[in-house]
N, C-alpha and C positions, 0 to 999 in steps of 0.2 A: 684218306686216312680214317681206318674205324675208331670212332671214339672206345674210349675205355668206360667197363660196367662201370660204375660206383658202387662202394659198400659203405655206408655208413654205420658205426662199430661205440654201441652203447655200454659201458662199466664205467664203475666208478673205481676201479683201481686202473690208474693209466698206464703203469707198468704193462700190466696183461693188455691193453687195449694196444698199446703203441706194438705190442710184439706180436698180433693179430695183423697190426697194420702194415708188417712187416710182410708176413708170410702171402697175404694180398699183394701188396707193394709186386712182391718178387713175380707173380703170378700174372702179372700187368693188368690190372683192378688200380684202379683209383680209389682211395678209402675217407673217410672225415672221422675225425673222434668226438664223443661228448660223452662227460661222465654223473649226466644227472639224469633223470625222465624228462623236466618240462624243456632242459636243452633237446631232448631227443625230439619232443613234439613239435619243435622249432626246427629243427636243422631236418626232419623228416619231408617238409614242407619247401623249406629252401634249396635246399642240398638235392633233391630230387633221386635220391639210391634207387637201385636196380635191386639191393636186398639189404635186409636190416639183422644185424647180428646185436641182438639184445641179450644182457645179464639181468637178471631178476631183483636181485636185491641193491637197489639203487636209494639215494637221498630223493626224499620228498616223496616225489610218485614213481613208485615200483614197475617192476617189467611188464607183471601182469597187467596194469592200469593203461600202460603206456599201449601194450599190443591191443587192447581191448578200444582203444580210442580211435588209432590209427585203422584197426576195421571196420568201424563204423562208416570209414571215407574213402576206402585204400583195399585194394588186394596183392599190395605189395609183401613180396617173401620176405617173411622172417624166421630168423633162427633163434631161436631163445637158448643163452650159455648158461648156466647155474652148475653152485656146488650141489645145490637139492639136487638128488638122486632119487628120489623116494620116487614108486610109481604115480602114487597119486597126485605129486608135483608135475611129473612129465604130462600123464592125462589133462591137467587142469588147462597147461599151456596150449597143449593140443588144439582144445576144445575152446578157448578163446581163439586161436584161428591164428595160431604158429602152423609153418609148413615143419619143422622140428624142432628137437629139442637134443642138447649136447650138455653131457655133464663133465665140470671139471674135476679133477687136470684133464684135458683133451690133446689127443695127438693132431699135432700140424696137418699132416697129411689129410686125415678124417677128414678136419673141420674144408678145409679146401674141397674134396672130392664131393662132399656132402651139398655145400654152396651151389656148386659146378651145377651137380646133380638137379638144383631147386630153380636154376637159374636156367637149365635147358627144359625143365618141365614147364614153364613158365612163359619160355620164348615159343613153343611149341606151342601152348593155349595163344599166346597172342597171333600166333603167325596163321592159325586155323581162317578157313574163310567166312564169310557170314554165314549165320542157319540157312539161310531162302540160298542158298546156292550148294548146300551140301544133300545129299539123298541119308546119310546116317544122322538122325537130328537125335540130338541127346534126350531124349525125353523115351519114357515108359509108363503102359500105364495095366493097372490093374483092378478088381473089384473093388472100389474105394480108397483107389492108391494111386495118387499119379505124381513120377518124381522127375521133373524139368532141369536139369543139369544145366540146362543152357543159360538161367537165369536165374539159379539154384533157389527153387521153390521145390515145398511137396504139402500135395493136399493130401488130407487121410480124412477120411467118410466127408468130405464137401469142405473140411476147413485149414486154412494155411497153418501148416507145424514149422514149428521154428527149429531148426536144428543145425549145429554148425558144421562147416565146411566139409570137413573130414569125412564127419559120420553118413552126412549128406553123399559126398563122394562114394562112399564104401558100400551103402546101400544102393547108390543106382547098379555099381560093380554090379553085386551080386545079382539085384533084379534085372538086369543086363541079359544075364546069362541063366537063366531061369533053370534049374534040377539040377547044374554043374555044381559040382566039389571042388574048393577051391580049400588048399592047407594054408595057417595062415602065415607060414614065407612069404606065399605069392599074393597074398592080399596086401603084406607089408609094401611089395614090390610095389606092387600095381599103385596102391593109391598112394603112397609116400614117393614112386619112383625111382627106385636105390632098392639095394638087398639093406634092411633096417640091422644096423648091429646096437642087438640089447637083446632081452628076453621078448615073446611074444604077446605078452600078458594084454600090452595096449593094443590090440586086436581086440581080445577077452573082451576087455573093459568098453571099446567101442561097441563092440556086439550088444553087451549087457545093456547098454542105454539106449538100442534102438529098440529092444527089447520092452523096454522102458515104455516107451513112446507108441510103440507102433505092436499091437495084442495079436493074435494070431488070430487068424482069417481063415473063416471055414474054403477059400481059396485058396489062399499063399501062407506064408510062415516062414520064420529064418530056423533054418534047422541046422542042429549040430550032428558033424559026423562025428562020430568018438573017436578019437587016436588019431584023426585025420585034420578036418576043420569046418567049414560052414559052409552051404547051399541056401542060397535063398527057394523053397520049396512051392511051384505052383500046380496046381490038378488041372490048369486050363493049357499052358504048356508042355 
């Protein structure tokens, strides 16, 4: 008999948690509920989930503190729920090191598909085999750039940059495939795993911060195609 995933399902309104727990239930998912952060930091620990569906605005410590804690130890998928809509709510969650983010009211079906979606990208990365036995090793490297996926590091001119998951992910993407145009649907796809339903802006906003981090190199460069989307840009390939 295969055991069943676990979700363990953070809100502090139990109504909406119990009826999450539902739509799971039916789906044959085993669920736990808790309606505070430090219960979640507790039962994340015990309870052992396969994914974490977090609400933001919680008693005591918040979704954001809670995701934030849990990565420090953990790369286990989380879905962050919230009424915040605002982009820069979604971005913030991002970038503390949520696999997504779903605003309420949210359709049943979404939040399910979405899960599925985070939970076979996830099983996928586990079921990979070790580096020393694959000939495609995640790692790239460039004139003062070198981005290690496999142990998500990146050096820029000799020194360790700190960057979260995501942006890390979307930057190897691109330096991946070095002078390809990629629109950004298919970057949504590629690094979130799902066709993303919302605007594209959190592409934008990722771009913007790697931008941030990483200056353009009389080598390489992330360039914009107008109307279309981004190439990570090298003269050596």
């Amino acid at each position: 008999m295969v055991d069943k995933q676990k979700v363990l399902i953070v809100d502090d309104d139990n109504n909406i948690a119990e009826l999450i727990s539902l739509y799971f239930t039916k789906e044959c998912f085993d669920t736990k509920i808790v309606n505070d952060g430090e219960s979640a930091l507790k039962e994340y620990t015990a309870y052992n989930p396969n994914l974490i569906l977090l609400d933001l605005m919680l008693p005591g410590i918040d979704g954001y503190q809670v995701c934030r804690e849990i990565r420090m130890k953990s790369q286990i998928p989380i879905i962050m729920i919230s009424a915040k809509g605002e982009v820069f709510d979604k971005v913030l969650g991002l970038e503390l090191g949520a696999d997504d983010y779903m605003e309420k009211p949210f359709d049943s079906k979404e939040l399910i598909a979405r899960a599925k979606a985070v939970l076979r990208r996830t099983s996928a990365a586990a079921a990979a085999p070790p580096e020393s036995s694959r000939s495609d090793i995640k790692k790239v490297e460039y004139p003062d750039l070198i981005i290690n996926l496999t142990n998500y590091s990146v050096l820029y001119c000799g020194k360790p940059l700190d960057m979260p998951p995501k942006e890390m992910e979307l930057l190897y993407f691109l330096a991946s495939s070095p002078n390809q145009v990629f629109t950004r649907e298919q970057l949504l796809d590629h690094i979130w795993g799902y066709e993303y339903i919302g605007d594209t802006r959190t592409v934008d906003v990722h771009i913007k911060r790697l931008r941030e981090k990483l200056k353009d190199h009389e080598a390489w460069r992330i360039s914009t195609v107008w109307g279309i989307g981004y190439k990570f840009e090298s003269d050596e390939r």
